[in-house]
mmCIF file of the C-alpha atoms, coordinates in Angstrom:
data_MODEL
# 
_entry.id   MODEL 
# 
loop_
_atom_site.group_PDB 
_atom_site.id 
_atom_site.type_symbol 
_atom_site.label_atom_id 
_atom_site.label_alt_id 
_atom_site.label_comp_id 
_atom_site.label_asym_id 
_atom_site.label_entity_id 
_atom_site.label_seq_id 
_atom_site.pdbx_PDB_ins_code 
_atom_site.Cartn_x 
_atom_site.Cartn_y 
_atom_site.Cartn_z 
_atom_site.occupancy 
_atom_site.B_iso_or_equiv 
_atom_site.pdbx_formal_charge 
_atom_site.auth_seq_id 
_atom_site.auth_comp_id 
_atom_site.auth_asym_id 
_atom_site.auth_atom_id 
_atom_site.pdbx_PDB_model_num 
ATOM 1   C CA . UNK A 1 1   ? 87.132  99.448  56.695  1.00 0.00 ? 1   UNK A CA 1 
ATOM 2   C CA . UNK A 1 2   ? 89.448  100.978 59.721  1.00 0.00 ? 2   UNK A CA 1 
ATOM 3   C CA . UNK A 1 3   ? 86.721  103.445 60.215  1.00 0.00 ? 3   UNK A CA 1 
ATOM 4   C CA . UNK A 1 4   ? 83.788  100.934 60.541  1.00 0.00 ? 4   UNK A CA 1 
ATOM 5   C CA . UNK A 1 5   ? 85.439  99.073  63.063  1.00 0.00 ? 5   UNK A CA 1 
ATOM 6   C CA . UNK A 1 6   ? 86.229  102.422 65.326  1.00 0.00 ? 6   UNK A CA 1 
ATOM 7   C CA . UNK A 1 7   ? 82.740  103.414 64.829  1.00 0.00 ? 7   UNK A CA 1 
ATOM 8   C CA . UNK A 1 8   ? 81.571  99.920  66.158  1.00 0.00 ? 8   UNK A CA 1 
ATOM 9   C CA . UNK A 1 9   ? 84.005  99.954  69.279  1.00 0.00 ? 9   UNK A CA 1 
ATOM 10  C CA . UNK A 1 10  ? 82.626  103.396 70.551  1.00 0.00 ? 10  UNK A CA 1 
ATOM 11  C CA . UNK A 1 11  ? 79.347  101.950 71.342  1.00 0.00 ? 11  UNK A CA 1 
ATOM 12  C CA . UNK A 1 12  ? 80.647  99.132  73.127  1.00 0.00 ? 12  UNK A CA 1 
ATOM 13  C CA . UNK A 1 13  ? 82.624  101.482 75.316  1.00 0.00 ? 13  UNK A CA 1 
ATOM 14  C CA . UNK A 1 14  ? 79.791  103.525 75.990  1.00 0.00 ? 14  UNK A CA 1 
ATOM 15  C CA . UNK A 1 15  ? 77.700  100.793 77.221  1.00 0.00 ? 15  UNK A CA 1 
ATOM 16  C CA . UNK A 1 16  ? 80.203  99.577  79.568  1.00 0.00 ? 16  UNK A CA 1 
ATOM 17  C CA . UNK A 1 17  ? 80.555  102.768 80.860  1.00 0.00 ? 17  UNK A CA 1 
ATOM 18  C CA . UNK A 1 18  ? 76.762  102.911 80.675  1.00 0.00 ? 18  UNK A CA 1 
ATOM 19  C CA . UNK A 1 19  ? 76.985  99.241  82.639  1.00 0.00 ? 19  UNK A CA 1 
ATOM 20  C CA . UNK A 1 20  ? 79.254  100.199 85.087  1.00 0.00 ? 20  UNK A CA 1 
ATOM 21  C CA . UNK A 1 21  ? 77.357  103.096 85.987  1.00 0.00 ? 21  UNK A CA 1 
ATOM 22  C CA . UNK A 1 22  ? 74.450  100.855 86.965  1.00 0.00 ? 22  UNK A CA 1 
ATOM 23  C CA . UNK A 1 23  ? 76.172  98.476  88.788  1.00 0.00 ? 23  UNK A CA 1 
ATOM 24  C CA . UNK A 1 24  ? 77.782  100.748 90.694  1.00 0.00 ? 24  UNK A CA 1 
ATOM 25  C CA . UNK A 1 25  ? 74.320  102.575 91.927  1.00 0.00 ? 25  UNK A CA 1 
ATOM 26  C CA . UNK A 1 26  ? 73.056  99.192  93.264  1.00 0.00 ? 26  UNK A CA 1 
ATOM 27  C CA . UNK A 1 27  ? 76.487  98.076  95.100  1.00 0.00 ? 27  UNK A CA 1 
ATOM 28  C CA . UNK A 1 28  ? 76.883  99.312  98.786  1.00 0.00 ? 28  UNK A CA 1 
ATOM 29  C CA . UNK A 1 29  ? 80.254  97.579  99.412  1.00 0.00 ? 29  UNK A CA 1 
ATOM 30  C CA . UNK A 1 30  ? 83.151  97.124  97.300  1.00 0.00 ? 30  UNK A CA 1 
ATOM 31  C CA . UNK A 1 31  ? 84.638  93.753  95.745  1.00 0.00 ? 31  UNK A CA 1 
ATOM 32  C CA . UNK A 1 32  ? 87.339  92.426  98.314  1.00 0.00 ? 32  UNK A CA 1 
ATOM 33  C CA . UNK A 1 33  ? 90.504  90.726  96.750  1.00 0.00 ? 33  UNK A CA 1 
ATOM 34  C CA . UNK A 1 34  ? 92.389  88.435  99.532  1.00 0.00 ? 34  UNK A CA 1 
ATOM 35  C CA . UNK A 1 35  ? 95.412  86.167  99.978  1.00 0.00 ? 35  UNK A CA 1 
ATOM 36  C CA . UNK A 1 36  ? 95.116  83.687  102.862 1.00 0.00 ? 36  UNK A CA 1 
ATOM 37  C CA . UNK A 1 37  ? 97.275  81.592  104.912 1.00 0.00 ? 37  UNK A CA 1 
ATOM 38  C CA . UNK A 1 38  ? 100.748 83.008  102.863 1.00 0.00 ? 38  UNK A CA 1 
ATOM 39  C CA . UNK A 1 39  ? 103.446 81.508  104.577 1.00 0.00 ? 39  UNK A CA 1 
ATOM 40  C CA . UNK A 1 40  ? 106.954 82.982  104.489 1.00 0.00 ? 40  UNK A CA 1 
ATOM 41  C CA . UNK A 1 41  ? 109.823 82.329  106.342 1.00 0.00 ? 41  UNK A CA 1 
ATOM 42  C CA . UNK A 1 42  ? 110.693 85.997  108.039 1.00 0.00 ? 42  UNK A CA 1 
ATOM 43  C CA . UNK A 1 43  ? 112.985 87.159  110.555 1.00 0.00 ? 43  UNK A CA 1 
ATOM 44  C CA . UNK A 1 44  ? 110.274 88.569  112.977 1.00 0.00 ? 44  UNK A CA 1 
ATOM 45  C CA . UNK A 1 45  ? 110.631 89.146  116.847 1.00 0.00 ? 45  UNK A CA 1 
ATOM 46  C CA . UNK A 1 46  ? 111.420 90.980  120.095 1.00 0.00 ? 46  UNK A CA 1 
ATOM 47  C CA . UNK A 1 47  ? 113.176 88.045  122.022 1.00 0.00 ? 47  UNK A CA 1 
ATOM 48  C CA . UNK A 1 48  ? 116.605 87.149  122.052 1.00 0.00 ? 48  UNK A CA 1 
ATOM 49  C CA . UNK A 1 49  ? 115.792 83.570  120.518 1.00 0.00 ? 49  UNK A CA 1 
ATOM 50  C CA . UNK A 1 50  ? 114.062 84.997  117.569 1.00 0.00 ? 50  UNK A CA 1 
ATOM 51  C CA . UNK A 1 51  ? 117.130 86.985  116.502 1.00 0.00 ? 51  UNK A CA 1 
ATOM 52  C CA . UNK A 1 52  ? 119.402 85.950  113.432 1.00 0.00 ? 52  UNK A CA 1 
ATOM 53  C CA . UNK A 1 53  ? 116.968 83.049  112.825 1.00 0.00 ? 53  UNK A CA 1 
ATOM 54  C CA . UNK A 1 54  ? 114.008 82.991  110.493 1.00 0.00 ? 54  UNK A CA 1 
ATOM 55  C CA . UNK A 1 55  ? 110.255 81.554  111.363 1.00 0.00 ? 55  UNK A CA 1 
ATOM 56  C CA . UNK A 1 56  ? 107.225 80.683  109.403 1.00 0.00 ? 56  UNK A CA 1 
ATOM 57  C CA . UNK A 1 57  ? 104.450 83.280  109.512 1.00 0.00 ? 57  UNK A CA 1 
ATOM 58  C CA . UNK A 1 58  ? 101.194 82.989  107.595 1.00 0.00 ? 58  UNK A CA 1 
ATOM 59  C CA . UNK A 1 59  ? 99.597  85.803  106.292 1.00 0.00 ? 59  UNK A CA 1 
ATOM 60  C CA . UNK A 1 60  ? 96.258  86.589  105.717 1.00 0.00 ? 60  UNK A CA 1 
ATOM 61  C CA . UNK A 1 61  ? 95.403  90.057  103.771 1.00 0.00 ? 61  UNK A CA 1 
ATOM 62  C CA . UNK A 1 62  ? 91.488  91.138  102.261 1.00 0.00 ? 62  UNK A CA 1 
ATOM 63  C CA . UNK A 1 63  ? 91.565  94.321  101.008 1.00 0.00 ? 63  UNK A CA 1 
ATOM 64  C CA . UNK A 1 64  ? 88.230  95.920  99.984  1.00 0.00 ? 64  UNK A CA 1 
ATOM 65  C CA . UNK A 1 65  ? 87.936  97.838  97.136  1.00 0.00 ? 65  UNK A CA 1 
ATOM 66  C CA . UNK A 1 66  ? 86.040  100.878 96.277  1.00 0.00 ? 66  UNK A CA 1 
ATOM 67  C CA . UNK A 1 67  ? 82.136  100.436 95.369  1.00 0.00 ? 67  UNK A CA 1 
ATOM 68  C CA . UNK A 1 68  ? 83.738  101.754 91.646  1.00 0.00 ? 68  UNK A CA 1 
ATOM 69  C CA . UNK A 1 69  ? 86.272  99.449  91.391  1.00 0.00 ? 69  UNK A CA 1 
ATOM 70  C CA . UNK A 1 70  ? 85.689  96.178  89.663  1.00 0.00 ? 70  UNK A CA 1 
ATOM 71  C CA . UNK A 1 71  ? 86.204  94.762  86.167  1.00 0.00 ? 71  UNK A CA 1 
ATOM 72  C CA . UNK A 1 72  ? 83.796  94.966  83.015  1.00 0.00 ? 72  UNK A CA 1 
ATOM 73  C CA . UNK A 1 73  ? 86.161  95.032  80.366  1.00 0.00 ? 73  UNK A CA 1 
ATOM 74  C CA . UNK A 1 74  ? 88.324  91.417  81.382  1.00 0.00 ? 74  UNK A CA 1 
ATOM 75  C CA . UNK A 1 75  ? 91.432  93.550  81.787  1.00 0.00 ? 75  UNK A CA 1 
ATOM 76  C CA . UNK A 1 76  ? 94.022  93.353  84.812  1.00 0.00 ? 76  UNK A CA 1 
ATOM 77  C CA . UNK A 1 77  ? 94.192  97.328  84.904  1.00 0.00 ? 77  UNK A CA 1 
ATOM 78  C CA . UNK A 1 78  ? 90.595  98.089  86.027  1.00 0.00 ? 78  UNK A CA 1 
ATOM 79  C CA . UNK A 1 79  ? 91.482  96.385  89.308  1.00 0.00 ? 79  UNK A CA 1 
ATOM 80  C CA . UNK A 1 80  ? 94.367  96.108  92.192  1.00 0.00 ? 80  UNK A CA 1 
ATOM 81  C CA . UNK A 1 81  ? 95.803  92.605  91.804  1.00 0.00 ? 81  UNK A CA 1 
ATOM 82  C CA . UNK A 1 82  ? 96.367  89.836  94.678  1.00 0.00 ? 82  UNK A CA 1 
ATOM 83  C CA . UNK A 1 83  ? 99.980  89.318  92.931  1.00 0.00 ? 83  UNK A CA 1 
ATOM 84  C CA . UNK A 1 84  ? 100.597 92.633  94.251  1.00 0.00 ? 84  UNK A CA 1 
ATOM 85  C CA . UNK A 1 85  ? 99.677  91.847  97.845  1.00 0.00 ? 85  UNK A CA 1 
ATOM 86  C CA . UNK A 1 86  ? 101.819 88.709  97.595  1.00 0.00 ? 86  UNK A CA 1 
ATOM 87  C CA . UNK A 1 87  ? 104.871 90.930  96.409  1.00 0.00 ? 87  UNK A CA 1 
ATOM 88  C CA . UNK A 1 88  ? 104.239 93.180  99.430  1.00 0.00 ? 88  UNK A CA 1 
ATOM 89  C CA . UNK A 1 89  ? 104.830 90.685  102.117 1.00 0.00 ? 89  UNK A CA 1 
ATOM 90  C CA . UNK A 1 90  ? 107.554 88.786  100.395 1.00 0.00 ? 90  UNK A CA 1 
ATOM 91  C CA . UNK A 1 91  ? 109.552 93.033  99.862  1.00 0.00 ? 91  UNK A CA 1 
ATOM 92  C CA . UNK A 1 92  ? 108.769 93.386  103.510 1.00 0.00 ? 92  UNK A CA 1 
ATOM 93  C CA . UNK A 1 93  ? 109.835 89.879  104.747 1.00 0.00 ? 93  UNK A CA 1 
ATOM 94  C CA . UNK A 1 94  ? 113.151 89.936  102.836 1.00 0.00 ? 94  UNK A CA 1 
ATOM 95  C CA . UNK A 1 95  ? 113.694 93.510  104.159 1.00 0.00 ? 95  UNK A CA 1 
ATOM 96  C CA . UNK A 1 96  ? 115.730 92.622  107.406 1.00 0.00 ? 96  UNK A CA 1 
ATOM 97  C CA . UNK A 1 97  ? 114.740 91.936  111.199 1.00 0.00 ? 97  UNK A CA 1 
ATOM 98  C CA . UNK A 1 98  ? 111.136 93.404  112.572 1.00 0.00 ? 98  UNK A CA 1 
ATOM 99  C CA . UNK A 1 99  ? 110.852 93.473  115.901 1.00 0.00 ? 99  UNK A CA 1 
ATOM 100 C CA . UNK A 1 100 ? 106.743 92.948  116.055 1.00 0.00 ? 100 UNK A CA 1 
ATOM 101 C CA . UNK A 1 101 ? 104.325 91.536  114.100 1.00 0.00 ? 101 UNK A CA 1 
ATOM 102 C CA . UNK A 1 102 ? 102.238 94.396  114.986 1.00 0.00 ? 102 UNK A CA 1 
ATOM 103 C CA . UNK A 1 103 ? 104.663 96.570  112.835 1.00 0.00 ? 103 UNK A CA 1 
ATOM 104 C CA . UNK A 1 104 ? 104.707 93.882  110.229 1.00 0.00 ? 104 UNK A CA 1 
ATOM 105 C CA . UNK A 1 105 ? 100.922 94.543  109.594 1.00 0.00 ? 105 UNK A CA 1 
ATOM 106 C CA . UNK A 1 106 ? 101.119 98.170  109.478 1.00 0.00 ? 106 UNK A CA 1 
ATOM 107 C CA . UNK A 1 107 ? 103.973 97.815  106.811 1.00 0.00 ? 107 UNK A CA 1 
ATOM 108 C CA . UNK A 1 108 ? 101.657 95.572  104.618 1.00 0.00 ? 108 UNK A CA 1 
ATOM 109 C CA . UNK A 1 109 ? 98.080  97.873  105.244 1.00 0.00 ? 109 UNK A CA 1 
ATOM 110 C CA . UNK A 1 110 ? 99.878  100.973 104.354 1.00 0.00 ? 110 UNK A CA 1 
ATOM 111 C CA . UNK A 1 111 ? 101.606 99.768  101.249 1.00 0.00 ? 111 UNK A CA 1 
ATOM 112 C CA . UNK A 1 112 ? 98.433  98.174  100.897 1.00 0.00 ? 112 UNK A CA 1 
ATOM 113 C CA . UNK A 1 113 ? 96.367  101.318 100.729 1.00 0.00 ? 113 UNK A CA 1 
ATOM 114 C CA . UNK A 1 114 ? 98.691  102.712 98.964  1.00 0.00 ? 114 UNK A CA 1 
ATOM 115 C CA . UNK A 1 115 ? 96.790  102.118 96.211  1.00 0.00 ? 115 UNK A CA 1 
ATOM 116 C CA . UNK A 1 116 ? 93.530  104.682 95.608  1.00 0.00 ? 116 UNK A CA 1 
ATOM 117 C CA . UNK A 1 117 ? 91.104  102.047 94.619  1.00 0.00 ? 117 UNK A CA 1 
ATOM 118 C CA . UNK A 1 118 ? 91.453  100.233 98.075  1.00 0.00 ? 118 UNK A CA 1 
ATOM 119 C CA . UNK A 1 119 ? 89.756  101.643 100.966 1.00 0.00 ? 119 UNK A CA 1 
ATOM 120 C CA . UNK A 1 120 ? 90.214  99.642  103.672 1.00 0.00 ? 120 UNK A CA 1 
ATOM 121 C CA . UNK A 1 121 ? 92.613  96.360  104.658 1.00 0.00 ? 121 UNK A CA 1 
ATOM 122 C CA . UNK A 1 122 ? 92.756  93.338  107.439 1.00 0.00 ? 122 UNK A CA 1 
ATOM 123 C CA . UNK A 1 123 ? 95.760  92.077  107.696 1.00 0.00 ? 123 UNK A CA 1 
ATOM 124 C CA . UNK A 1 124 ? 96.549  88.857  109.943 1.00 0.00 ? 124 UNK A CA 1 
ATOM 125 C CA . UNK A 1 125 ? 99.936  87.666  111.124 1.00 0.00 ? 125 UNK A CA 1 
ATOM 126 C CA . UNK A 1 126 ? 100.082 84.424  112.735 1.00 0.00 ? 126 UNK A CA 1 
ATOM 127 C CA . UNK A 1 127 ? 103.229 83.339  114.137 1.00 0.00 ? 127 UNK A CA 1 
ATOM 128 C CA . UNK A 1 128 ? 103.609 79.209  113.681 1.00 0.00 ? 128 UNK A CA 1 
ATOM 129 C CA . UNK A 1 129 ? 106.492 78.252  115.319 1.00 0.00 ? 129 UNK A CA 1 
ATOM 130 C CA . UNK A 1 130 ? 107.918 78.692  119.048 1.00 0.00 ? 130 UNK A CA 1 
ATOM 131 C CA . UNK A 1 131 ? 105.022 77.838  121.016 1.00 0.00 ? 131 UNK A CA 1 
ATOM 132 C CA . UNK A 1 132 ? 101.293 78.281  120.380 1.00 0.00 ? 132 UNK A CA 1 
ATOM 133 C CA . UNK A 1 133 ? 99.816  79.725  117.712 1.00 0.00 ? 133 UNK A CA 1 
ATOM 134 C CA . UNK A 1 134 ? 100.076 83.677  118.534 1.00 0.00 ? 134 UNK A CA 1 
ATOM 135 C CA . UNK A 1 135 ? 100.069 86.911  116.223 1.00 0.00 ? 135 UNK A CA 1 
ATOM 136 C CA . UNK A 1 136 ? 97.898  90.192  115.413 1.00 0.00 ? 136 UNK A CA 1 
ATOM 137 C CA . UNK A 1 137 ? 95.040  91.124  113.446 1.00 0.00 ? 137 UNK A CA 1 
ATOM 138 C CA . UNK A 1 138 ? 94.290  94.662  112.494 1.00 0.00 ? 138 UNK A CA 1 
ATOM 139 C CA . UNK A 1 139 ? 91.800  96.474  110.466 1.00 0.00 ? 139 UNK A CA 1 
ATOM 140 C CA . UNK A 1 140 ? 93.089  99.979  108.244 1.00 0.00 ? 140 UNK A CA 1 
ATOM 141 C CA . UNK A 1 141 ? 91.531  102.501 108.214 1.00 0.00 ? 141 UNK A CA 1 
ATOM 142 C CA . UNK A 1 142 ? 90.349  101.810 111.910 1.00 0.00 ? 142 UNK A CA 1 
ATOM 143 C CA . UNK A 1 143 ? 86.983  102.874 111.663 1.00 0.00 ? 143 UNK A CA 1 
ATOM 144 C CA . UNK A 1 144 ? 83.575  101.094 112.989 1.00 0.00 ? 144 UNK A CA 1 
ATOM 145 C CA . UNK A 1 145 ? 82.008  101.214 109.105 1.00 0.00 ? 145 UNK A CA 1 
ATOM 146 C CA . UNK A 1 146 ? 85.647  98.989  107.675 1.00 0.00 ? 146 UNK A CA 1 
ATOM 147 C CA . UNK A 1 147 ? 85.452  96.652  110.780 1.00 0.00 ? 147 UNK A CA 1 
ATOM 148 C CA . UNK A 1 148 ? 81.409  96.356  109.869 1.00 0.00 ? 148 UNK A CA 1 
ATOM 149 C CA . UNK A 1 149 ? 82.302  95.953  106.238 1.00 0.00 ? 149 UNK A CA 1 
ATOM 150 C CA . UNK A 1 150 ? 84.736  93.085  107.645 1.00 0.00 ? 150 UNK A CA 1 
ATOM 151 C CA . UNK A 1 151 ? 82.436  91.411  109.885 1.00 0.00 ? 151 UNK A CA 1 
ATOM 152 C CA . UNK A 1 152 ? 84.469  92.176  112.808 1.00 0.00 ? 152 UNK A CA 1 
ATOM 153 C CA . UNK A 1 153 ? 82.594  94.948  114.186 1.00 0.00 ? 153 UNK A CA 1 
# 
């Protein structure tokens, strides 16, 4: 009995394989997983009435993935996870003072990349209190194709 069901499971796995193959071939971008507007309270900020106080900052993070990266079996493994993103910023934010936000996104895109199966990030910090709305946007790797693949370029 054991053995019929392994002999019917290595089909199956084939033809995923088989599957993902194909869909692969016809994809010219990868999946992008994203948190938006995150807020955390962070201690973030160059002037002298930022420091020892905290301030809400939203985050927004996309992250695009590899053309090979996407699910066909249902399982968390086969690709990076928002949840991880979200435990990024919150490490980084409870890490102590940063003096820019500019610094803030590079934290997040590198630990962001970090990870093989993403190949490129756009991070956005947006400072909300203490005046207008004011913060950074970058793009990792900075390259013309991930700013195209981003519509910002």
């Amino acid at each position: 009995m054991k053995d019929k069901k392994k002999a019917r499971k290595a089909p199956a796995a084939g033809n995923a394989a088989k599957s993902k193959r194909g869909a692969v071939k016809s994809r010219q971008i990868g999946d992008t997983i994203f948190v938006r507007d995150f807020v955390v309270d962070c201690n973030v900020g160059v002037y002298a009435e930022e420091q020892g106080v905290t301030q809400k900052v939203r985050f927004t993070v996309e992250a695009r993935l590899a053309r090979d990266v996407f699910s066909v079996e249902d399982e968390m493994a086969e690709v990076p996870s928002y949840a991880d993103i979200i435990d990024i910023i919150v490490e980084l934010a409870r890490g102590g003072h940063i003096k820019l936000v500019e610094t803030f996104a590079e934290r997040i895109a590198d630990r962001v990349l970090a990870d093989d199966r993403i190949v490129a990030v756009r991070v956005m910090l947006e400072k909300l209190e203490r005046g207008p709305l004011r913060g950074v946007e970058i793009i990792r790797p900075a390259t013309r194709d991930a700013a195209r693949e981003f519509a910002r370029g």
